[in-house]
VOMIDREN-587871 format. One line per 2 residues: their letters; for each residue x, y, z of N, C-alpha, C. Coordinates in nm, 3 decimals. Last residue first. Layout:
N
a	X/Y/Z/X/Y/Z/X/Y/Z ~ ...
END
This chain:
295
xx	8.120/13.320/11.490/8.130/13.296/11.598/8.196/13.489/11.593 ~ 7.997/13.216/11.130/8.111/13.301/11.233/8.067/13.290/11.359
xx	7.842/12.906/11.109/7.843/13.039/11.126/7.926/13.142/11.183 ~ 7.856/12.609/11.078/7.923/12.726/10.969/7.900/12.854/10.991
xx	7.701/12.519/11.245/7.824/12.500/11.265/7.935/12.600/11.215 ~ 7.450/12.490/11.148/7.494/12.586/11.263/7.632/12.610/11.330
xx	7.511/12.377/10.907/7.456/12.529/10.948/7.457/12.591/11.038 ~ 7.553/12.117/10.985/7.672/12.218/10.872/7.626/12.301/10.865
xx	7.355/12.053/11.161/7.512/12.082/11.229/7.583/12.122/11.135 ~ 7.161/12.029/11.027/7.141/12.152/11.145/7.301/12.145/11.187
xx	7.186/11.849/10.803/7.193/12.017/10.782/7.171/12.057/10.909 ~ 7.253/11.657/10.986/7.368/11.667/10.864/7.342/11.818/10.864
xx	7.122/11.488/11.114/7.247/11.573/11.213/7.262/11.681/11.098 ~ 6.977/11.327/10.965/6.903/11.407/11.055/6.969/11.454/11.130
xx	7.187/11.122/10.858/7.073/11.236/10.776/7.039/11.379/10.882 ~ 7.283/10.898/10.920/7.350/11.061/10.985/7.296/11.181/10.934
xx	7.152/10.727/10.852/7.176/10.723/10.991/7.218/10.879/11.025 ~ 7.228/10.778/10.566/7.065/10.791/10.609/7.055/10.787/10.735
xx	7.496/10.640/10.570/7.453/10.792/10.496/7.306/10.841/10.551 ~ 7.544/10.381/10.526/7.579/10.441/10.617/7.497/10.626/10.648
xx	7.443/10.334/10.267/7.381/10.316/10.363/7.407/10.340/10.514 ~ 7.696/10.419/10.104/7.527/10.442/10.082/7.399/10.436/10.177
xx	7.858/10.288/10.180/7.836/10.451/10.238/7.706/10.491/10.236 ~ 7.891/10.068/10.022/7.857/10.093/10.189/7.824/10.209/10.278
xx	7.920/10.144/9.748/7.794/10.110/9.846/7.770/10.123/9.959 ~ 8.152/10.258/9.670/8.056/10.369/9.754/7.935/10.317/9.796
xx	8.287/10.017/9.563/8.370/10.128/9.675/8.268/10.188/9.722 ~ 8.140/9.876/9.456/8.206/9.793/9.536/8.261/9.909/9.632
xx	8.078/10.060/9.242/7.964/10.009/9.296/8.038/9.971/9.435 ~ 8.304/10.109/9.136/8.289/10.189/9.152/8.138/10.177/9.237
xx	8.333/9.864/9.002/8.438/9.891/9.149/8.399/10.037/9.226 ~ 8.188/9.879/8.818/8.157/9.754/8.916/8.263/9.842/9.036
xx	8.309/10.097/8.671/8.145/10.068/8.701/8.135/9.985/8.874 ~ 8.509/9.928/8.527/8.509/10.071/8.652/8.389/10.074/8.681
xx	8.432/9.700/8.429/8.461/9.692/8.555/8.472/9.785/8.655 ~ 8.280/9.839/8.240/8.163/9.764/8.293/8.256/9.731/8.425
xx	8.484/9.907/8.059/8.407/10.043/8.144/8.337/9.964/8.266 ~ 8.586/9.670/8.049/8.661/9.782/8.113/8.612/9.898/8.148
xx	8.646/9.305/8.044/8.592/9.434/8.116/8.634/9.528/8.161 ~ 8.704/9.212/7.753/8.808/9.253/7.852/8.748/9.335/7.887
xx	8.613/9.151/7.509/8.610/9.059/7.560/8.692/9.093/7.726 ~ 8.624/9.389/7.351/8.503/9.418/7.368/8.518/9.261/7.515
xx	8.879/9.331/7.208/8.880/9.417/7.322/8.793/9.385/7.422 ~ 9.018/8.986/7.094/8.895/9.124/7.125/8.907/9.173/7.244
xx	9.357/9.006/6.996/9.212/9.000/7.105/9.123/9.121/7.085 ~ 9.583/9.088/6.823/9.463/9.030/6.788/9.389/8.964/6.854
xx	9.749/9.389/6.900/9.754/9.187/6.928/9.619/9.187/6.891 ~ 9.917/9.641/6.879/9.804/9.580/6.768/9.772/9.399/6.763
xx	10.054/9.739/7.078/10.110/9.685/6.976/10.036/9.577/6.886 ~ 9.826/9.938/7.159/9.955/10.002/7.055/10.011/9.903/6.990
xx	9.637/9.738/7.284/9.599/9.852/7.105/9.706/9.923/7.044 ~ 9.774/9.634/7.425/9.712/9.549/7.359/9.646/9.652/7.235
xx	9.842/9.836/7.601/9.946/9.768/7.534/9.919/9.686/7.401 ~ 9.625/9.938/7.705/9.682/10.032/7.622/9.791/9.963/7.553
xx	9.468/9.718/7.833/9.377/9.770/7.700/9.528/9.897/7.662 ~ 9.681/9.688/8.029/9.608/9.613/7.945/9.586/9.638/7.786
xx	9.631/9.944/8.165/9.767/9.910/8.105/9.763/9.799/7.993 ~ 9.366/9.939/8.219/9.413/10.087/8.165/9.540/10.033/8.089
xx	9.405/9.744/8.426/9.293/9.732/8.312/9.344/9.788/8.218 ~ 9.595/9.840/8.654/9.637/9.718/8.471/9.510/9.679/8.409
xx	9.393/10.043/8.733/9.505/10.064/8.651/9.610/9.938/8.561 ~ 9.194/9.869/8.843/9.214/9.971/8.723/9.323/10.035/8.672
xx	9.363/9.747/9.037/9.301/9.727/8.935/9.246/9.752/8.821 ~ 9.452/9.999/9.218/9.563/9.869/9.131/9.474/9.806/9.023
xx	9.198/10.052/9.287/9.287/10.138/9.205/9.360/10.077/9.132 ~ 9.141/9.845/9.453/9.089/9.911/9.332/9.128/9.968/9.255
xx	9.325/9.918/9.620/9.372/9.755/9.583/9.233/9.771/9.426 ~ 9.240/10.137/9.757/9.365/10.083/9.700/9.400/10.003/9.570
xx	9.024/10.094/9.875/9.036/10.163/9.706/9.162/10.185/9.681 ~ 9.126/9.888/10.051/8.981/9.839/9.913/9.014/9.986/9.835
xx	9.419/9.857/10.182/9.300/9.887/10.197/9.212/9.914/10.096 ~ 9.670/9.574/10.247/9.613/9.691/10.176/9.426/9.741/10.174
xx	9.751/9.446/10.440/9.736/9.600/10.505/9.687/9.659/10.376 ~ 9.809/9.208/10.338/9.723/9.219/10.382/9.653/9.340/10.465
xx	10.026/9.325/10.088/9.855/9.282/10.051/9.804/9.284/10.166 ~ 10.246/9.584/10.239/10.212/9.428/10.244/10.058/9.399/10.157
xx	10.338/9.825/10.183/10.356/9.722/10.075/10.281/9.558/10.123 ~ 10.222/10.118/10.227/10.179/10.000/10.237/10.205/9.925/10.127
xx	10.242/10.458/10.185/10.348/10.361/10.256/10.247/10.203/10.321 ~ 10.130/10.510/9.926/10.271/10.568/9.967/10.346/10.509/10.089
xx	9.908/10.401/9.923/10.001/10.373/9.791/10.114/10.431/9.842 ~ 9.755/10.436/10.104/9.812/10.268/10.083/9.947/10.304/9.973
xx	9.705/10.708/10.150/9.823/10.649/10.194/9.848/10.519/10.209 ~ 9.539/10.725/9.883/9.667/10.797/9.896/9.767/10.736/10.020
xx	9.292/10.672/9.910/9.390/10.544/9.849/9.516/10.582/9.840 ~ 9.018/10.667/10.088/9.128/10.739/10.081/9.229/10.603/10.053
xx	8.728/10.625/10.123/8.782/10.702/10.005/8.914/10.701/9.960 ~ 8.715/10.618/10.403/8.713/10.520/10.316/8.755/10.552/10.182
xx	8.812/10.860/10.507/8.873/10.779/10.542/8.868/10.640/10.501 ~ 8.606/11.067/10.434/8.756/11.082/10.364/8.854/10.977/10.448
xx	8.394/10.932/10.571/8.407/10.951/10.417/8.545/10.983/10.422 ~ 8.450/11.022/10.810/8.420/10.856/10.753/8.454/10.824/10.602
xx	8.445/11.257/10.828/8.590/11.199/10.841/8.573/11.065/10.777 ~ 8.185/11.355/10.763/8.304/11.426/10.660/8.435/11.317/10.702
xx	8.061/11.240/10.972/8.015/11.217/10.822/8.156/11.202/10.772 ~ 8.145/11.403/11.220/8.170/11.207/11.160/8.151/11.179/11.038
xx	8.054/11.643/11.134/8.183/11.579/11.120/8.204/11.452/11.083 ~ 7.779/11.536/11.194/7.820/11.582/11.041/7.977/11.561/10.982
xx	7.842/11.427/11.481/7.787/11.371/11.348/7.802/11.375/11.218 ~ 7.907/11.737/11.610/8.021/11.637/11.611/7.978/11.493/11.489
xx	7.662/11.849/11.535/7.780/11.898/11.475/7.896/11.781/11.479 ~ 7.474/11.717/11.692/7.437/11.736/11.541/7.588/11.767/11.481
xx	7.557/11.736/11.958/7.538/11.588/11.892/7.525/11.634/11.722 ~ 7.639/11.886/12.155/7.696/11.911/12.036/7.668/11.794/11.947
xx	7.476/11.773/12.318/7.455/11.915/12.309/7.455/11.923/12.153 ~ 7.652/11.573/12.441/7.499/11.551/12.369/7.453/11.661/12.325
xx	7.873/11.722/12.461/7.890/11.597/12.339/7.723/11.581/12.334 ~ 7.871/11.817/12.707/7.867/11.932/12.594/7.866/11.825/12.420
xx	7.840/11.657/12.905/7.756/11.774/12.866/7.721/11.837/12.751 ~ 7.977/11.410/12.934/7.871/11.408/12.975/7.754/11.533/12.939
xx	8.222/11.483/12.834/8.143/11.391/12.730/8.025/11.406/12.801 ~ 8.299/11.803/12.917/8.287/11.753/12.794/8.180/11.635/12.762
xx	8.285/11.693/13.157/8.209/11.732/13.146/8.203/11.757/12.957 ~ 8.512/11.506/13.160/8.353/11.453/13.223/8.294/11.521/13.198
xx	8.723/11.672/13.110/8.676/11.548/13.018/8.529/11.494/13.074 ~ 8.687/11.849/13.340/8.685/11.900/13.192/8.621/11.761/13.133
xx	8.527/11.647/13.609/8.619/11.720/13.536/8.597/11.762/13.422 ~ 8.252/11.783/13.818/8.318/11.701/13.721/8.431/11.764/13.669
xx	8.129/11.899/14.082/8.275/11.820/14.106/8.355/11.750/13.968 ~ 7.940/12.089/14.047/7.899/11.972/14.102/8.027/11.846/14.097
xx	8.077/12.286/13.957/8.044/12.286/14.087/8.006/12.158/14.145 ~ 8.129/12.197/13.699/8.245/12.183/13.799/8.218/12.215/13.931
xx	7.877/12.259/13.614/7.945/12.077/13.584/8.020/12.114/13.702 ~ 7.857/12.517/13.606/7.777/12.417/13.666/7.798/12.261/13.696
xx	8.025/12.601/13.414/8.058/12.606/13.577/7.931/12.513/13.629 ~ 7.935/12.518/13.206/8.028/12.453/13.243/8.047/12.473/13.401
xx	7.704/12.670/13.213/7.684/12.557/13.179/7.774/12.441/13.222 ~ 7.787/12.921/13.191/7.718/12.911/13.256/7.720/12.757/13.305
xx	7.897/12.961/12.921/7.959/12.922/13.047/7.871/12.905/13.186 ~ 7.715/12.782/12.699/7.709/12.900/12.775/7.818/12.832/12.888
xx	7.731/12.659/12.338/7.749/12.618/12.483/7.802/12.747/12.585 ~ 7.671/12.733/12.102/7.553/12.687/12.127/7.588/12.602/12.289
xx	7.894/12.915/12.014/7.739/12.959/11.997/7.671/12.875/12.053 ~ 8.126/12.757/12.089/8.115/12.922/12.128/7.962/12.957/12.081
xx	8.047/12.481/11.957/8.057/12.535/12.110/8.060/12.687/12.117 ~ 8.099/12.646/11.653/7.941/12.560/11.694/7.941/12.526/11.904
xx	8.333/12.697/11.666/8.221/12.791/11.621/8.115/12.748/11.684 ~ 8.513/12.471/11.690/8.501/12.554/11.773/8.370/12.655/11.763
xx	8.406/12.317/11.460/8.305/12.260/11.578/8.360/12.388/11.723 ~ 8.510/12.457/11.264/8.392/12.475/11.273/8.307/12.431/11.404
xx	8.795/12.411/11.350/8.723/12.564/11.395/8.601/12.540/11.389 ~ 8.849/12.131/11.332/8.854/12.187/11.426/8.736/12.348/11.461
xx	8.795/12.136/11.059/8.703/12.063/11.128/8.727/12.118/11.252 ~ 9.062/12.279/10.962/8.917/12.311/10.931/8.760/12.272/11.009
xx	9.219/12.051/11.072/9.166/12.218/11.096/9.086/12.257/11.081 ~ 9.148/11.780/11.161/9.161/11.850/11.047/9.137/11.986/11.089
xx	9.371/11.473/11.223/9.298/11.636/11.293/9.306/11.716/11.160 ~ 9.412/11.227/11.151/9.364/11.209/11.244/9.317/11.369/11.293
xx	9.554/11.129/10.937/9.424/11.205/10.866/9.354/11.243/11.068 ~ 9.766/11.026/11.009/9.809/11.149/10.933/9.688/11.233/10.888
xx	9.689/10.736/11.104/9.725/10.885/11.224/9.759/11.001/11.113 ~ 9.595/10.597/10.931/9.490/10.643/11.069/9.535/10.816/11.086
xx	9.760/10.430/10.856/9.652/10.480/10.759/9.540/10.590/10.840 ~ 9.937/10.400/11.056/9.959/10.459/10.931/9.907/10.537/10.865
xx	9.867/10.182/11.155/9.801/10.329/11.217/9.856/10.423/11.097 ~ 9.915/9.940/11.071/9.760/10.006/11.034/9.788/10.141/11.049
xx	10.216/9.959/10.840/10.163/9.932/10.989/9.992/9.992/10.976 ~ 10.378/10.024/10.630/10.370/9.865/10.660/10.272/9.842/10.800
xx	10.617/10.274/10.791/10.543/10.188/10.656/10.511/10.074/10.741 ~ 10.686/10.425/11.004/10.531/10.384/10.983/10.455/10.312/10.847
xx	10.879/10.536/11.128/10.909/10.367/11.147/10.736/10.380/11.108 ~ 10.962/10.811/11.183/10.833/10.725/11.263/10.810/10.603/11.235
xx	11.126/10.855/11.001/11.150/10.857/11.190/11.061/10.843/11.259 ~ 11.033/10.721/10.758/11.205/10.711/10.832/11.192/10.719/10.967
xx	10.785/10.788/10.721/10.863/10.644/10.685/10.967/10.634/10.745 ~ 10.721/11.000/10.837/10.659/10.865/10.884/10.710/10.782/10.825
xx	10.938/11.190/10.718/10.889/11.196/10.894/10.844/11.084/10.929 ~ 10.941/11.182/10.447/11.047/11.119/10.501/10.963/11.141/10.688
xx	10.682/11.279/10.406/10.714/11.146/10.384/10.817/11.073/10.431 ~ 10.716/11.549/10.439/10.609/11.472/10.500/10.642/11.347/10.493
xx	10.911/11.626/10.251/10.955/11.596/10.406/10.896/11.559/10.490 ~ 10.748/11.567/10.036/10.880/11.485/10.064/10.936/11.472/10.228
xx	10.529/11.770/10.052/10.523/11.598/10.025/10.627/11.536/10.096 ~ 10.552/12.020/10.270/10.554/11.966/10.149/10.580/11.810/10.177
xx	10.492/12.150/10.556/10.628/12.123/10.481/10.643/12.052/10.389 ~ 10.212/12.433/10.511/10.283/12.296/10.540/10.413/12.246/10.531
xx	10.018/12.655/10.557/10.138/12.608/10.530/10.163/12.452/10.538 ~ 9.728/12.718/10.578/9.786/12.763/10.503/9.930/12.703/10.444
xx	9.661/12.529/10.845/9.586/12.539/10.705/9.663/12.581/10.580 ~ 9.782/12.574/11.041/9.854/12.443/10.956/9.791/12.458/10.831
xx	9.698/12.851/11.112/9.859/12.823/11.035/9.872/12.705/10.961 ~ 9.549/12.778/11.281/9.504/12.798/11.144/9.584/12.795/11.050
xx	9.620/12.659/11.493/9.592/12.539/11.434/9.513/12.623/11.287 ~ 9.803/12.871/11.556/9.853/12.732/11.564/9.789/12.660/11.523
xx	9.578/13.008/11.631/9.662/13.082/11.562/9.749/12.979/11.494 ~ 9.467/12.898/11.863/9.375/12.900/11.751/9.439/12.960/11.623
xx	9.711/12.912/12.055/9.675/12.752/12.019/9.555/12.741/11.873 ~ 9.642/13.193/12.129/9.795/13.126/12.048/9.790/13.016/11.984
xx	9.375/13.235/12.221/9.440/13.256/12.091/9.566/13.213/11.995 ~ 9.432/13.014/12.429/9.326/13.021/12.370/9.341/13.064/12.209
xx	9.567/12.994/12.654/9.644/13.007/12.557/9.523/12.979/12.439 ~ 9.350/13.044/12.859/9.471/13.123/12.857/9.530/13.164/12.720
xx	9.072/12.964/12.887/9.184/12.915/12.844/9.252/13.024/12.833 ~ 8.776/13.086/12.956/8.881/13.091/13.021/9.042/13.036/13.005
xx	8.638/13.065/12.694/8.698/13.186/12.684/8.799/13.202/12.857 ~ 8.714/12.761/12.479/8.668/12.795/12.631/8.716/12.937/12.676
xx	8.709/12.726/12.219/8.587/12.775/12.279/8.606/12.820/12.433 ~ 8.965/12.494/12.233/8.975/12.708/12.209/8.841/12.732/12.240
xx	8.834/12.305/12.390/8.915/12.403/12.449/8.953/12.543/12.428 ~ 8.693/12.241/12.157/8.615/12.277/12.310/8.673/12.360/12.353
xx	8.847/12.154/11.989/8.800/12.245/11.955/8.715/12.339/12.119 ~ 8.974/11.906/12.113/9.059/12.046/12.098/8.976/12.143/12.046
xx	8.760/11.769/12.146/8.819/11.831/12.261/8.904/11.923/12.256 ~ 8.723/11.753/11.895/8.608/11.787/11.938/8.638/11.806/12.105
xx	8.942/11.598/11.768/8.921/11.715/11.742/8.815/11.838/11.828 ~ 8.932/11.351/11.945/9.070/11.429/11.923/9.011/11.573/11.909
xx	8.655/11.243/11.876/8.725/11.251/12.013/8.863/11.357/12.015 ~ 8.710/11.235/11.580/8.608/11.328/11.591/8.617/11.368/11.797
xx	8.909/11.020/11.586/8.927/11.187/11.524/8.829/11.219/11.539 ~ 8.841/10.843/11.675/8.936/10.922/11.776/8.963/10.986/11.697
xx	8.665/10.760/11.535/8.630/10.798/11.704/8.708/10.858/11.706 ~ 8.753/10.757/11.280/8.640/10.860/11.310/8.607/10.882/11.408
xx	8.953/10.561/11.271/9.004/10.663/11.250/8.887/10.749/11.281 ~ 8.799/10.306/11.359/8.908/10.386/11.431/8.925/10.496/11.416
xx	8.631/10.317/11.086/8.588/10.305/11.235/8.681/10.378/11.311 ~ 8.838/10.285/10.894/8.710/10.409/10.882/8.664/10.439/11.038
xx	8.990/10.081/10.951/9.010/10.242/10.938/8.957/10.317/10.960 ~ 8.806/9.852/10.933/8.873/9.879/11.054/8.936/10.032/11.055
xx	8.715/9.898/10.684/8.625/9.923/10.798/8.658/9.965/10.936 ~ 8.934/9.883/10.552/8.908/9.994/10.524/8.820/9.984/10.613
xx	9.014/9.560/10.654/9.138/9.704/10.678/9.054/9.838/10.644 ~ 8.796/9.430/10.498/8.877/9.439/10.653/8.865/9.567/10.677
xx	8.839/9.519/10.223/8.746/9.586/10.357/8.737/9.558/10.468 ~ 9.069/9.355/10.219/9.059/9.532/10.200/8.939/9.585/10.278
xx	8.995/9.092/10.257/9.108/9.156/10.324/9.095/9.323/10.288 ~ 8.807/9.035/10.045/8.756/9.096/10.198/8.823/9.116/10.280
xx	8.958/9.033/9.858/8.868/9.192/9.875/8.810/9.169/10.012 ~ 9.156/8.849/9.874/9.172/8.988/9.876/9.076/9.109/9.899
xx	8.949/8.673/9.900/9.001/8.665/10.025/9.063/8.802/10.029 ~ 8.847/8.685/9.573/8.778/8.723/9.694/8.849/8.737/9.814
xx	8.987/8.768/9.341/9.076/8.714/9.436/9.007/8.792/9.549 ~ 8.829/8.855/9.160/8.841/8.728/9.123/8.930/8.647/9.209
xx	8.641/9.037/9.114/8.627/8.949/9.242/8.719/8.850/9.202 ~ 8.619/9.179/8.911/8.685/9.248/8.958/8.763/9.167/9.149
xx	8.560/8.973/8.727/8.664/9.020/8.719/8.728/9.094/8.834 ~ 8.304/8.952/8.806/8.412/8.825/8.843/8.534/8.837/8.846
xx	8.180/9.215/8.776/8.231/9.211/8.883/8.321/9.025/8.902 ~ 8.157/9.168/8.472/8.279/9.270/8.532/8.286/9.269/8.695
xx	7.999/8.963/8.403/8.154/8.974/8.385/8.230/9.038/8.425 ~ 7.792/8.949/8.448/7.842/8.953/8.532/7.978/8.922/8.549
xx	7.482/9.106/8.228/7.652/8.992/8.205/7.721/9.058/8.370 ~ 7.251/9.195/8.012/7.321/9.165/8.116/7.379/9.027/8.160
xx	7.176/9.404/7.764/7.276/9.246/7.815/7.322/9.242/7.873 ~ 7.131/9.621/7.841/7.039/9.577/7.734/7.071/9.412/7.715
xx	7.019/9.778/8.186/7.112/9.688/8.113/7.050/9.631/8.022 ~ 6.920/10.082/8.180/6.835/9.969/8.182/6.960/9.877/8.136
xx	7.036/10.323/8.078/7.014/10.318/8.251/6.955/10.163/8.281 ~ 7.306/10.271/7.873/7.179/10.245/7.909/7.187/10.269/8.052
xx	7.575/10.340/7.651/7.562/10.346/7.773/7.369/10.347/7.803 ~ 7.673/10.186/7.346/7.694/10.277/7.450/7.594/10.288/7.625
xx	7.670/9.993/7.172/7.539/10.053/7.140/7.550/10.160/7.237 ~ 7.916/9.857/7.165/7.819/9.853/7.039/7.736/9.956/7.037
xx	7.992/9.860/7.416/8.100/9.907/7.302/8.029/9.919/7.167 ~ 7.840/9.728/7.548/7.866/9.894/7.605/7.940/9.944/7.464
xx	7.837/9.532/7.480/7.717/9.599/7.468/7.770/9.689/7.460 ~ 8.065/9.405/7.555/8.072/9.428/7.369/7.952/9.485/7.411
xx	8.042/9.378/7.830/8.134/9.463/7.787/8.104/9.508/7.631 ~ 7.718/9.410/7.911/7.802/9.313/7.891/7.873/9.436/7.819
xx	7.609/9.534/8.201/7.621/9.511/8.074/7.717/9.455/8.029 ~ 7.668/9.618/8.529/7.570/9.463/8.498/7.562/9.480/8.339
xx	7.759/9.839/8.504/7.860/9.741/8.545/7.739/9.589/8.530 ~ 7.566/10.010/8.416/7.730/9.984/8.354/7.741/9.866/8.402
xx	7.362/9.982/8.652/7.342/9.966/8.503/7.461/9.922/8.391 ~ 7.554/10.160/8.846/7.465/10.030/8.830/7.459/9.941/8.725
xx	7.588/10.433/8.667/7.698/10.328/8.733/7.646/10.188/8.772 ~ 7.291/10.476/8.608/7.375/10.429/8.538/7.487/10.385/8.559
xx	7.200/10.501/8.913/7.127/10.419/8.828/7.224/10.382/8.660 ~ 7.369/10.739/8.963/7.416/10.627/9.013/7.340/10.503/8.963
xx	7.260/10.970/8.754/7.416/10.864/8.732/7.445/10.747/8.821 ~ 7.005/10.991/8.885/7.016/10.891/8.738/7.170/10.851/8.738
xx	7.003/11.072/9.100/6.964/10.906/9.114/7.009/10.887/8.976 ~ 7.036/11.313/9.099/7.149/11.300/9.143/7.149/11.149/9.161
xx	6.870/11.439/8.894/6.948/11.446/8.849/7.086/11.356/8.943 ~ 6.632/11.342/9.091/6.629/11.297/8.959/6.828/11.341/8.901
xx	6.658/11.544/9.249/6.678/11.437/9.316/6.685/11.354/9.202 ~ 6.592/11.806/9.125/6.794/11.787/9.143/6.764/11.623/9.228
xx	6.350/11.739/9.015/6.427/11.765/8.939/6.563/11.730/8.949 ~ 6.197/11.745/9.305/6.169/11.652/9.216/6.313/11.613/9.105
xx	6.313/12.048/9.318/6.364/11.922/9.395/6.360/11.771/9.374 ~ 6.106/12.164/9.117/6.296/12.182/9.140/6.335/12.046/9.186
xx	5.839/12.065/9.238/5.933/12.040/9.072/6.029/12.047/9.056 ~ 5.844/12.182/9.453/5.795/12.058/9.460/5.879/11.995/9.327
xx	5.846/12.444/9.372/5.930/12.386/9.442/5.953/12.270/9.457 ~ 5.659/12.467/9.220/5.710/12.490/9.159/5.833/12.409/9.229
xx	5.440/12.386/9.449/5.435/12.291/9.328/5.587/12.325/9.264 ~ 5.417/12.595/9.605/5.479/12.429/9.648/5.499/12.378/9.528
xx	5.378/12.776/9.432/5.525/12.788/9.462/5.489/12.636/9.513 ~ 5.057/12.689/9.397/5.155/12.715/9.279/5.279/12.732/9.279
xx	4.944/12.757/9.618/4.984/12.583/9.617/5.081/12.663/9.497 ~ 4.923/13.003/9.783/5.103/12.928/9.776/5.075/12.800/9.748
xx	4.711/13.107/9.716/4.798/13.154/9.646/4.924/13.070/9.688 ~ 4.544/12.913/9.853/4.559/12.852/9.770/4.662/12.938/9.670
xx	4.674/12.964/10.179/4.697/12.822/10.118/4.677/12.790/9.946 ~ 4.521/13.196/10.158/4.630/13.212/10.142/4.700/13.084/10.076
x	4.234/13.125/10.138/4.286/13.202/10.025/4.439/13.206/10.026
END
């Protein structure tokens, strides 16, 4: 009797979720869909989840200097990678440490890394620091070292050691002779496996994503990194199609991929994630919940 008063909530529930998984497959089924239509489709009859003419015009366009795009995802794999060990290694030892209620400077150093949250020294003098006195245009780490500690990331994984690692635990390491760093990776990293993951999530992602510091200090092509060098592309699409309708030149538009190429680049930038994404499934909600809890 009980099983059959709760089929009617599974079901209802069953229907929500049915519902927000439907709502979150159909736009990427239409970013898909965009970019395999032919440009004069899109302009005739508007937007299909089913391509009504399909045309591979917009990714030739967008491919059309292959050695360039696999020079960008070079550089954005090689980023993403680097930049997520030794920022989730960076952060996940400094977070340990404020957890550790024998640290000394415990509060001063957690006071110090909330501060950066709130303040900063603005764009310009950020900019003059790594271009001028850190000699950092033009170089990989560039793209690495300014995203390399996030506060925010810091406290939560402090939260998540102060709840789910006992001192108990540590003195036990050091009786048996390990150091901090030994015991860190040997103890408290398989422990902390769900939280330090989710992180990884959050850094991977804002480290492929990220087209802000090609454009402010990378002039060479072969340091440029894929939503960079995307961006550049859409934007003389944008310049294109705006010169060519103010000063009224007689090309067809419909002949110049432009929703169908944002589409395509927009396929080219978040596929890989796509599948990166299902490896880190089963960290994701027990470490942004248990992570997120005051301490």
């Amino acid at each position: 009797m009980v099983h059959q008063a709760a089929l009617p909530y599974r079901v209802i529930i069953v229907a929500v979720l049915l519902a927000l998984s439907l709502i979150c497959i159909i736009p990427l089924l239409a970013v898909v869909s965009i970019s395999l239509t032919d440009e004069g489709e899109i302009v005739r009859s508007g937007y299909h989840l089913i391509p009504v003419k399909f045309d591979l015009a917009a990714y030739r366009y967008v491919l059309g200097s292959p050695d360039q795009i696999l020079r960008s995802y070079l550089v954005t794999i090689t980023v993403t990678i680097l930049g997520t060990i030794l920022s989730v290694l960076i952060m996940g030892l400094l977070a340990f440490a404020l957890s550790r209620k024998d640290f000394y400077y415990r509060k001063h150093l957690t006071i110090f890394v909330f501060f950066t949250m709130l303040f900063n020294g603005g764009l310009i003098p950020w900019y003059i620091l790594i271009a001028r006195y850190l000699h950092g245009k033009d170089h990989l780490w560039v793209l690495i070292l300014p995203y390399l500690v996030s506060p925010w990331y810091v406290l939560i994984l402090r939260t998540f050691f102060w709840q789910m690692v006992s001192s108990e635990l540590i003195e036990s390491g050091k009786i048996d002779g390990a150091t901090d760093l030994r015991i860190f990776l040997r103890i408290i990293a398989p422990i902390a496996k769900p939280a330090l993951a989710t992180i990884a999530l959050f850094v991977a992602f804002m480290y492929w994503n990220d087209w802000w510091l090609g454009m402010l200090f990378i002039e060479t092509p072969r340091l440029m990194p894929l939503q960079y060098m995307l961006q550049r592309i859409m934007s003389s699409i944008q310049f294109l199609t705006t010169q060519l309708t103010t000063n009224a030149v007689s090309i067809d538009l419909s002949k110049l991929p432009n929703e169908s190429a944002r589409m395509a680049m927009c396929v080219l930038a978040a596929g890989p994630m796509l599948f990166v994404f299902p490896f880190f499934q089963r960290y994701f909600v027990k470490g942004l919940t248990v992570g997120a809890i005051k301490g």
